[in-house]
Kinemage of the C-alpha trace (Angstrom):
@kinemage 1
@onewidth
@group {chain A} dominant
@subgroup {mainchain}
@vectorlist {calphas} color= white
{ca unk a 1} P -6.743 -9.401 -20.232
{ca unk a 2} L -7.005 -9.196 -23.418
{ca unk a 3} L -7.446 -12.294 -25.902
{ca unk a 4} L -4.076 -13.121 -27.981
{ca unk a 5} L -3.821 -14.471 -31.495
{ca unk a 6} L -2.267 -17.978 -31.538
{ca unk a 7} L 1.165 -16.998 -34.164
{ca unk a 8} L 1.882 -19.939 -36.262
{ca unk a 9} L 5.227 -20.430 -37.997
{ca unk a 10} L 6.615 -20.307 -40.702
{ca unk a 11} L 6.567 -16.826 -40.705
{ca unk a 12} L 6.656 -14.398 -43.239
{ca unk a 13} L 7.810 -10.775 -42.866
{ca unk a 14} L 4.364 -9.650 -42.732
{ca unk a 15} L 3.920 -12.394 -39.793
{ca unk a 16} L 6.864 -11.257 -38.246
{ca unk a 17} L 5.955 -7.324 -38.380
{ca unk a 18} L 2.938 -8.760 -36.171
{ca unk a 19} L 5.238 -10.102 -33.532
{ca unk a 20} L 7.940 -7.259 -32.979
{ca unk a 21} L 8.074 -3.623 -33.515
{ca unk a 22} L 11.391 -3.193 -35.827
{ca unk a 23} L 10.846 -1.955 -39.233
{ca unk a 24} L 12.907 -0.848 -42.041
{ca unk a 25} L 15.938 -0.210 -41.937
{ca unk a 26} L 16.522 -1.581 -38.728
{ca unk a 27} L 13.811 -5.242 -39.162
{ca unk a 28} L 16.768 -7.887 -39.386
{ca unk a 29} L 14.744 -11.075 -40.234
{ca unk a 30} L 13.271 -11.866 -43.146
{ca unk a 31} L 11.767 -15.129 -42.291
{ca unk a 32} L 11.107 -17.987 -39.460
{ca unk a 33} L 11.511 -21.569 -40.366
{ca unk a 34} L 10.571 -23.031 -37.171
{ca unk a 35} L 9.940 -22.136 -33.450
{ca unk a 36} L 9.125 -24.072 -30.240
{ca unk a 37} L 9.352 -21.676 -27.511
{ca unk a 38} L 11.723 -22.332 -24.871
{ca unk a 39} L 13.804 -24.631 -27.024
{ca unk a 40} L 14.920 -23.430 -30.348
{ca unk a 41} L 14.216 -20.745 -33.124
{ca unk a 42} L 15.138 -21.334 -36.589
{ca unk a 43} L 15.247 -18.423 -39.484
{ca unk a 44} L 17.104 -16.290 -41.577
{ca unk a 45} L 18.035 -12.746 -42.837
{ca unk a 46} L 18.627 -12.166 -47.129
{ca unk a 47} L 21.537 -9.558 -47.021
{ca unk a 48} L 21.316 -7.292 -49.983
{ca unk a 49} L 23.742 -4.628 -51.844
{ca unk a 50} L 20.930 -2.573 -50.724
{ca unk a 51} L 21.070 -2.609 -46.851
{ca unk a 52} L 22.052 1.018 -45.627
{ca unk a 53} L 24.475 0.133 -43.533
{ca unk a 54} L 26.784 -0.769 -46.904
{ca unk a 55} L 27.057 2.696 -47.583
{ca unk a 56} L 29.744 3.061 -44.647
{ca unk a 57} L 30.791 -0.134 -43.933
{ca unk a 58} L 32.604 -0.435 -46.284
{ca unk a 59} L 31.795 1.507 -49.940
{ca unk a 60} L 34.593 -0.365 -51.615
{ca unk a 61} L 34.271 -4.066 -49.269
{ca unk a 62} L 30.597 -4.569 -47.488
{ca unk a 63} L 30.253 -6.248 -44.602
{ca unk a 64} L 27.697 -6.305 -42.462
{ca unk a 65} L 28.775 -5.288 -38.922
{ca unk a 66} L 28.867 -7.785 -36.218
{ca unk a 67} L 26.912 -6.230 -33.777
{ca unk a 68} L 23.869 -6.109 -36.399
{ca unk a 69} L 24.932 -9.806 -36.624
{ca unk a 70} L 24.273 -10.211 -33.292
{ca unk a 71} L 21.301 -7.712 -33.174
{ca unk a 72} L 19.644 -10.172 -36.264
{ca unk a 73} L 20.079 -12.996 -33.524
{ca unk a 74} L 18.545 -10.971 -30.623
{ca unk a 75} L 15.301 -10.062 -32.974
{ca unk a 76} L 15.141 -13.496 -33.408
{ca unk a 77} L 15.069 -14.159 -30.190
{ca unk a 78} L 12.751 -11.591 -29.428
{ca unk a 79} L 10.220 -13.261 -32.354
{ca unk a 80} L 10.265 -16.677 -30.082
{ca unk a 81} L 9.956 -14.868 -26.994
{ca unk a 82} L 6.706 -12.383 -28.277
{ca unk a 83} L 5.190 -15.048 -30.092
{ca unk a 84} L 3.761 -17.022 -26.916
{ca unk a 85} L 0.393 -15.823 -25.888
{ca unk a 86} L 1.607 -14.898 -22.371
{ca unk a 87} L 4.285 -12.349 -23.921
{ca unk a 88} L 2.459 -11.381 -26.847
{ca unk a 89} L 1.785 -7.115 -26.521
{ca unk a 90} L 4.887 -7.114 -24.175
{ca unk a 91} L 8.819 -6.189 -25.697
{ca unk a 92} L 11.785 -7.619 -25.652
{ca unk a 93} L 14.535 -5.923 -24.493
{ca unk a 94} L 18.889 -6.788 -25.347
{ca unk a 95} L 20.501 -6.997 -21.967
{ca unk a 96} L 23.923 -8.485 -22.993
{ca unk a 97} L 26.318 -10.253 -25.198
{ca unk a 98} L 28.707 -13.134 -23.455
{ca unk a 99} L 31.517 -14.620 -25.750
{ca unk a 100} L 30.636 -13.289 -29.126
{ca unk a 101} L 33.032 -14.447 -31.718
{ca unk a 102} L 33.061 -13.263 -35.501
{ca unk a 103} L 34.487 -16.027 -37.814
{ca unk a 104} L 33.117 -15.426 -41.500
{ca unk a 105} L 31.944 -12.022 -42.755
{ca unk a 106} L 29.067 -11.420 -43.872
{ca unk a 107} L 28.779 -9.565 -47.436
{ca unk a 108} L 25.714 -8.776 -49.782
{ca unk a 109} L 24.080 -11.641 -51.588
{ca unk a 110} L 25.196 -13.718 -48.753
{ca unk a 111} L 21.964 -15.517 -46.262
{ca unk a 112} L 22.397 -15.703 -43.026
{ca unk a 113} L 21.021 -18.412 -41.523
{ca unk a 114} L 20.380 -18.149 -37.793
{ca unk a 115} L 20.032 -21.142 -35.096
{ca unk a 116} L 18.837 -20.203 -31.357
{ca unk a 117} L 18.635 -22.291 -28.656
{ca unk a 118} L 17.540 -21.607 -25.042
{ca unk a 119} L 19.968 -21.784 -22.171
{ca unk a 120} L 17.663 -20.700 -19.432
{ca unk a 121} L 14.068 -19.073 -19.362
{ca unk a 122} L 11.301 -17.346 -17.014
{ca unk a 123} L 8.815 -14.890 -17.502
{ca unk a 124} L 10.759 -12.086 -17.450
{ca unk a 125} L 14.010 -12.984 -18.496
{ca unk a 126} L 15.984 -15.336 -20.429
{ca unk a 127} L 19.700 -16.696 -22.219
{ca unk a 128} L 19.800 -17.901 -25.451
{ca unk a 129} L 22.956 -19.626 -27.662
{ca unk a 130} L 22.854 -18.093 -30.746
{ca unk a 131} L 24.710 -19.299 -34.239
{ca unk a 132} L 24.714 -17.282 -37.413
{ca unk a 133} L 25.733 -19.084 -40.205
{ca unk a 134} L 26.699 -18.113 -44.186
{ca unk a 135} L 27.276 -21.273 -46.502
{ca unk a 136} L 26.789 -23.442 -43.585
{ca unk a 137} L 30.013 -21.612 -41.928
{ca unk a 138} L 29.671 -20.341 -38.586
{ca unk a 139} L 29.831 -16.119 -39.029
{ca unk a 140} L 29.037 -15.085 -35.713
{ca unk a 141} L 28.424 -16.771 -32.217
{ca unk a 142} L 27.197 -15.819 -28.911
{ca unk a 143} L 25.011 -16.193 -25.507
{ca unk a 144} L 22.203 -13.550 -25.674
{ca unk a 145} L 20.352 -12.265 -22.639
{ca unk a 146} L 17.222 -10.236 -22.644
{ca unk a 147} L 14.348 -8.716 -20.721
{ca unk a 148} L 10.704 -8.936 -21.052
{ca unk a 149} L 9.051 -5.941 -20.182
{ca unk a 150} L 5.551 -4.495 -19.934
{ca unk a 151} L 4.880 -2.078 -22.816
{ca unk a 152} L 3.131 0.971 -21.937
């Protein structure tokens, strides 16, 4: 087996880059406050005029769609998940959304701070509560499940 790098947090993009493979325009999370795997995951996303999915959603009113609200949340997830030395080289894959509500959208200059805790964990699978937040209002909400796979 071969020997794993202990991640510390906070984490930095560059840190994060290390721990999952999204990248540009798809990497979601700018930075990780705190993490204590199998409990909680703290960080955050910067939204900018310059994300690419503003150029659709809406020219004239941007908002950031919910699903890549909820997809910020998951790569979150994933970040707590691939940062233990027993997952780290493996992926993390989105296996479902339950009771995902959208309260607040989410526009550029806006940050949006994200909250996970764990419902349930094992080694290949887990559940986590997830709660995005703008301004310290609730903007999105939702139990995430995921996979943790082998990658070849």
């Amino acid at each position: 087996m071969a020997e794993t790098t202990p991640i510390t947090f906070p984490l930095d993009i560059n840190g994060i880059k290390k721990v999952i493979p999204h990248r540009y325009p798809f990497l979601l999370v700018d930075y990780v406050e705190k993490c204590e795997y199998g409990k909680e995951i703290i960080g955050y996303k910067n939204v900018t005029a310059n994300e690419p999915f503003f150029q659709g959603h809406f020219p004239d009113k941007p908002i950031m769609p919910g699903v890549l609200v909820i997809e910020a949340m998951a790569q979150l997830g994933a970040i707590m998940v691939l940062s233990h030395p027993e997952n780290q080289g493996k992926i993390a894959l989105l296996l479902g959304v339950d009771g995902a509500k959208f309260r607040k959208a989410v526009v550029p200059g806006d940050k949006l701070d994200m909250h996970l805790q764990v419902i349930v964990m094992s080694p290949s699978r887990g559940k986590v509560h997830g709660v995005a937040k703008v301004k310290d209002q609730i903007a999105a909400e939702g139990d995430i499940m995921f996979a943790i796979l082998k990658e070849k």
